[in-house]
C-alpha positions in Angstrom: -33.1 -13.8 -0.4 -30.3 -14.9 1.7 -32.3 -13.5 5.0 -35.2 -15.9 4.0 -32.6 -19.0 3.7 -31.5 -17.8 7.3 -35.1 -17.8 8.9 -36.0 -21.0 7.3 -32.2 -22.6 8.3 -32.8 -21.5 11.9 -36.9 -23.0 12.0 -35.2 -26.1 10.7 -32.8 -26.3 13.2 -35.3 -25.4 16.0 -37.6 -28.9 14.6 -34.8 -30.7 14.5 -33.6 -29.9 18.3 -37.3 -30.0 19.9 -37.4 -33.7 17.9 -37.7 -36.6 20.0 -36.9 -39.7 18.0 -38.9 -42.6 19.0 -37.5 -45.6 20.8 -37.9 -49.0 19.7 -38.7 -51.5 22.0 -37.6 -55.4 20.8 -40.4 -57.6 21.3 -38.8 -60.0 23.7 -39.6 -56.8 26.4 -43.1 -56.8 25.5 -43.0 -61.0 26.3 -40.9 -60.3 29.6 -43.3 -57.6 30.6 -46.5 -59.9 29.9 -45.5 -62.5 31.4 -44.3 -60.3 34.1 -47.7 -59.2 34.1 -49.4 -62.3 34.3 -47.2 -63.2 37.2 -48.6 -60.4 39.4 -51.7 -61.2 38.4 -51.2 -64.9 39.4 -49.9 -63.2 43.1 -53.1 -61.3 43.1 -55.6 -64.2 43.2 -53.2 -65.9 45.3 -53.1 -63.7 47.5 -57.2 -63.3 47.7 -57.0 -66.7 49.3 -54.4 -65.9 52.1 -56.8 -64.3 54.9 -54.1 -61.5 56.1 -56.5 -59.7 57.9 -56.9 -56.2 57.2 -53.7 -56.6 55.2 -55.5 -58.2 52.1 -56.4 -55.1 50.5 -53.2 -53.4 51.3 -51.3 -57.0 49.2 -53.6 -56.0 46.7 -53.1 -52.3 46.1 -48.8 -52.9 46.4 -49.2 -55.3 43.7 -51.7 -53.1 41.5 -49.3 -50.8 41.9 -46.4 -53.2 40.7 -48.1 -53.9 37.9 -49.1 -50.1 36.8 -45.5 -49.0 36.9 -44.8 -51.7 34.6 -47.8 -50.7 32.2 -46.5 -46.4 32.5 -43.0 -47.3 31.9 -42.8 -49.6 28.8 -46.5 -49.8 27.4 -46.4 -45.7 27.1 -43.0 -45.8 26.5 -42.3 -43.2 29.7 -39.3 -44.8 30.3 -37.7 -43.9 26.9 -39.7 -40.3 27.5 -38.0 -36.4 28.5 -37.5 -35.9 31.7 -40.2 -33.7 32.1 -42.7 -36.5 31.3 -41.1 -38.4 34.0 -41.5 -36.1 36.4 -45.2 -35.2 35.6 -46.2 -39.2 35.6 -44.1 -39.4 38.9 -46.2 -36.2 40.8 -49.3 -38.3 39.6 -48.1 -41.4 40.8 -47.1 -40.0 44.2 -50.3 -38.3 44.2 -52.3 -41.7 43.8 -50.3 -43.5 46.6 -51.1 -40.2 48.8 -54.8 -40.8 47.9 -54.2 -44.8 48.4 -52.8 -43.9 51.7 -56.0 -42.3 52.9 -58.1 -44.3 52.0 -56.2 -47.4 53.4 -55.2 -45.1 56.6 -59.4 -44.8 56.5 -60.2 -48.0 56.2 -57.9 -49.4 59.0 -58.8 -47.4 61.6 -62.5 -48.3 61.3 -64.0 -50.3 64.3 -65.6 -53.1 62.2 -67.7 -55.2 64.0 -68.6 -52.9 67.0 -71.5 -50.9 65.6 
């Protein structure tokens, strides 16, 4: 009886260490991030009437990207998350901007205009 009461002492103990209590995020962050948000998105069509060459969809992309870190880290609460979450949403994030970066690296070097 006693060896039952040990096994289910221990499996509590084991629920209660691989428990990840959830983080509660006040309200006025949600406001700071939207509006944050809405900011970027304000430099974004701003920036669509700027002719920077070239350089237009690069502004566009860095502040995409702005604006997706901000979504990752407090809409799905990675910031509050185990560092192993971190580390798999940063090995996806650095494989987007490697992806990004060919595609821009692409897009660059094309001779527009002389074909």
């Amino acid at each position: 009886m006693s060896e039952q009461k040990g096994h289910v002492e221990h499996a509590e103990s084991q629920h209660a260490e691989g428990d990840h209590g959830h983080h509660i995020v006040s309200p006025v962050v949600y406001v700071v991030i939207l509006l944050t948000l809405l900011v970027c998105t304000g430099l974004t069509v701003g920036a669509s009437y700027i002719e920077m060459g070239v350089f237009n969809p690069i502004a566009a992309i860095a502040i995409a990207c702005i604006k997706m870190v901000l979504v990752v880290l407090f809409f799905m609460h990675v910031r509050y998350s185990t560092k192993l979450t971190m580390l798999t949403v940063g090995c996806g994030f650095f494989m987007f901007l490697v992806l990004i970066g060919m595609t821009l690296a692409d897009y660059i070097s094309r001779a527009w205009g002389q074909w």
